[in-house]
C-alpha positions as CSV (number, residue, x, y, z in Angstrom):
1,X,0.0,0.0,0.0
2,X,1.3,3.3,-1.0
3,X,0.4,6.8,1.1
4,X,-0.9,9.1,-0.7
5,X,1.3,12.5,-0.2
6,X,-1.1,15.6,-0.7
7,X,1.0,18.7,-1.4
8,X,0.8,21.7,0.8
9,X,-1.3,24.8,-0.2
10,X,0.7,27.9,-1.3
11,X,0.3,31.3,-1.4
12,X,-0.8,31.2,-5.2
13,X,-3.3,28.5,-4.8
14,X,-6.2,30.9,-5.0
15,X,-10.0,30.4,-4.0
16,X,-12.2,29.4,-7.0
17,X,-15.0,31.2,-5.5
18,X,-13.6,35.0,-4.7
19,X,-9.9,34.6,-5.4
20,X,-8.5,34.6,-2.1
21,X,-5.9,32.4,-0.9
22,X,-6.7,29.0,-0.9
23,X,-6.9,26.7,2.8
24,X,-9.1,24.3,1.5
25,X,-8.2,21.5,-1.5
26,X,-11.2,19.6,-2.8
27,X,-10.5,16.3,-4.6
28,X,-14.0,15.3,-6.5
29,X,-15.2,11.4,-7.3
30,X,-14.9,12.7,-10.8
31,X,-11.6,13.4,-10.8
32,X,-12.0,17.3,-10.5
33,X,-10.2,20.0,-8.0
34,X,-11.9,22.8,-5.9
35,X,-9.7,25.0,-4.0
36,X,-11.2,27.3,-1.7
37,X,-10.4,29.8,0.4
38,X,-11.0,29.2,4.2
39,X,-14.4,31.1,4.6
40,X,-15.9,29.1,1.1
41,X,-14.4,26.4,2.3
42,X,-16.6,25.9,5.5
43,X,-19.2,27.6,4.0
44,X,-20.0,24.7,1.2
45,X,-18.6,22.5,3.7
46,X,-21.8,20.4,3.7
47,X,-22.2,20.0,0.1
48,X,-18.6,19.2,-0.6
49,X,-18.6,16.3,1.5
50,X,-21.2,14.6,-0.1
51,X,-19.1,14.6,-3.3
52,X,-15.1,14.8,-2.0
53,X,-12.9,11.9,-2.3
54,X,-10.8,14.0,-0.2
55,X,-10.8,17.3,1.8
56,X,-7.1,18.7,2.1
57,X,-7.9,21.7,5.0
58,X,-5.0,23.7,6.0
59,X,-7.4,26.0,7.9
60,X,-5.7,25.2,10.9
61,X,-2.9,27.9,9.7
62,X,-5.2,30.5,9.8
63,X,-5.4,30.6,13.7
């Protein structure tokens, strides 16, 4: 079994919603990416869950 190694957000990762900096990677079933910034992020929280096959959150840097 190999890990899978998600890379870190940087400063010109960009929200996809307002163009802020992106916290927040989205990995869709389809294959996709959503990056979102930290107040998207948690607001479409709900709804991203229910199609993510993985939620990168670097949130935590914010505090």
């Amino acid at each position: 079994m190999t890990a899978t190694v998600t890379e870190p957000l940087t400063t010109a990762d960009r929200c996809d919603r307002c163009g802020a900096q992106a916290y927040v990677r989205v990995t869709l079933n389809s294959g996709g990416e959503l990056l979102f910034c930290g107040h998207h992020g948690k607001a479409h929280s709900a709804k991203l869950s229910q199609v993510a096959l993985k939620i990168h959150d670097e949130t935590s840097k914010l505090s």
